[in-house]
C-alpha positions as CSV (number, residue, x, y, z in Angstrom):
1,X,0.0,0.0,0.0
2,X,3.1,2.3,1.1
3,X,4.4,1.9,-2.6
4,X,1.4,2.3,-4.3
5,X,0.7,5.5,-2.5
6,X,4.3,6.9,-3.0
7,X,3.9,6.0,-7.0
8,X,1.5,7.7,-7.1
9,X,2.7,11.5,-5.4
10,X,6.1,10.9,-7.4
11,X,3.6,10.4,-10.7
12,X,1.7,13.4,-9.7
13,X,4.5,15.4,-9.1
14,X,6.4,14.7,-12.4
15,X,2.9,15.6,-14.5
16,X,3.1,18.7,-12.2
17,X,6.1,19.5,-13.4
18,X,5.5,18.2,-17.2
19,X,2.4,20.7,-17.0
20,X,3.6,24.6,-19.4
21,X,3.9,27.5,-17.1
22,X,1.3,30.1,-17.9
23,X,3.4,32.7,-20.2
24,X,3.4,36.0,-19.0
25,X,1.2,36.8,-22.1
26,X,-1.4,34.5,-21.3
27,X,-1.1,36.0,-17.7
28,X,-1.9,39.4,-18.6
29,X,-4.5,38.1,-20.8
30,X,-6.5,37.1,-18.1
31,X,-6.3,39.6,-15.7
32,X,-7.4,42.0,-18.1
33,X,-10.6,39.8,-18.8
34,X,-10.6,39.9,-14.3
35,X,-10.5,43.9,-14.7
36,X,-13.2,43.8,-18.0
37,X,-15.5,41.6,-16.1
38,X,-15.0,43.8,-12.7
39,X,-16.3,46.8,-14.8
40,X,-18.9,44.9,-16.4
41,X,-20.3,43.7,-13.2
42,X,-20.2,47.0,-11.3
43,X,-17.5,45.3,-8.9
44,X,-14.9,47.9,-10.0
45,X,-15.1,51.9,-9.6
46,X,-13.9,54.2,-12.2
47,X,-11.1,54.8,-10.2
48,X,-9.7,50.8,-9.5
49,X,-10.3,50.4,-12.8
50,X,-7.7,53.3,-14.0
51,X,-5.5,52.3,-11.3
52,X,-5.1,49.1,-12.1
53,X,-5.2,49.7,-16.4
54,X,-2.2,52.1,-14.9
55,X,-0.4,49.2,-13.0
56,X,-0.6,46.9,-15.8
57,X,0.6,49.7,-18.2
58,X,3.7,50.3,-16.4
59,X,4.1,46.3,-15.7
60,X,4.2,46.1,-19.9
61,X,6.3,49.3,-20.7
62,X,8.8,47.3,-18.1
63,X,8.8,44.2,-19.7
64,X,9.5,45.3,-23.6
65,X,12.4,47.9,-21.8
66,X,13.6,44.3,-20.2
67,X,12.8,42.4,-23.6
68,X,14.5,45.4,-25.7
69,X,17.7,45.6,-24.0
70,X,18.2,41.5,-23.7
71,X,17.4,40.9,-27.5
72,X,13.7,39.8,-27.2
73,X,14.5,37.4,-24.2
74,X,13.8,38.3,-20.4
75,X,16.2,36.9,-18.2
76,X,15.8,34.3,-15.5
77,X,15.7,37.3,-12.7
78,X,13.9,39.6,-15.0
79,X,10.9,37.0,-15.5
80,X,11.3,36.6,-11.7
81,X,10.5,40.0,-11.4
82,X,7.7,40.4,-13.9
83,X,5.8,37.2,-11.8
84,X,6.2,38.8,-8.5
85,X,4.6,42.2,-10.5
86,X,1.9,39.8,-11.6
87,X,1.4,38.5,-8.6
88,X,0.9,41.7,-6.5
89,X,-1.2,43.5,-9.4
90,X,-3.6,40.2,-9.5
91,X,-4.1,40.3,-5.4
92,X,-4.8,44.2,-6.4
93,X,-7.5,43.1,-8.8
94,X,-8.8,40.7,-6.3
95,X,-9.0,43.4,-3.2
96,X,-10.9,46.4,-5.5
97,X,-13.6,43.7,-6.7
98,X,-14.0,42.5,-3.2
99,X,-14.4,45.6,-1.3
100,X,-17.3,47.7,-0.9
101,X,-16.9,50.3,-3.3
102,X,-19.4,49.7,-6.8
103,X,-20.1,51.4,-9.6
């Protein structure tokens, strides 16, 4: 039982790690549907929503400087970087369509 049980987390884990990382296109992708659907449902003010269009602005104009100056390619740190961005501006996105505040 042991074995079967340990197959299977070391299976899981390698399909884990088989699985594509999203891209940092598909990334900002979806949190711009997240922001789109936040104005459509009234969950986002005028004022998230140009805040955060502002965020994720900047968070591009940074990642073709990065892409620019490294020949199209970000570097290990850079993408490092841009995930720890994403991550922040998606908690962002989260907190304005979960507070109080509607359109």
């Amino acid at each position: 039982m042991k074995h079967t049980i340990s197959a299977i987390v070391i299976g899981l884990g390698l399909f884990a790690s088989a699985l594509p990382a999203q891209t940092i296109a598909q990334r900002k992708e979806n949190q711009q549907h997240r922001i789109a659907n936040g104005v459509k449902s009234g969950q986002l003010t005028a004022g998230e929503t140009a805040r955060l269009e502002k965020k994720e602005s900047n968070l591009n104009k940074e990642t073709r400087a990065d892409r620019a100056a490294n020949g199209g390619k970000l570097t290990t740190a850079e993408k490092k970087q841009v995930n720890h961005q994403q991550n922040k501006l998606s908690k962002d996105i989260y907190k304005d369509k979960h507070n109080s505040a509607v359109q």
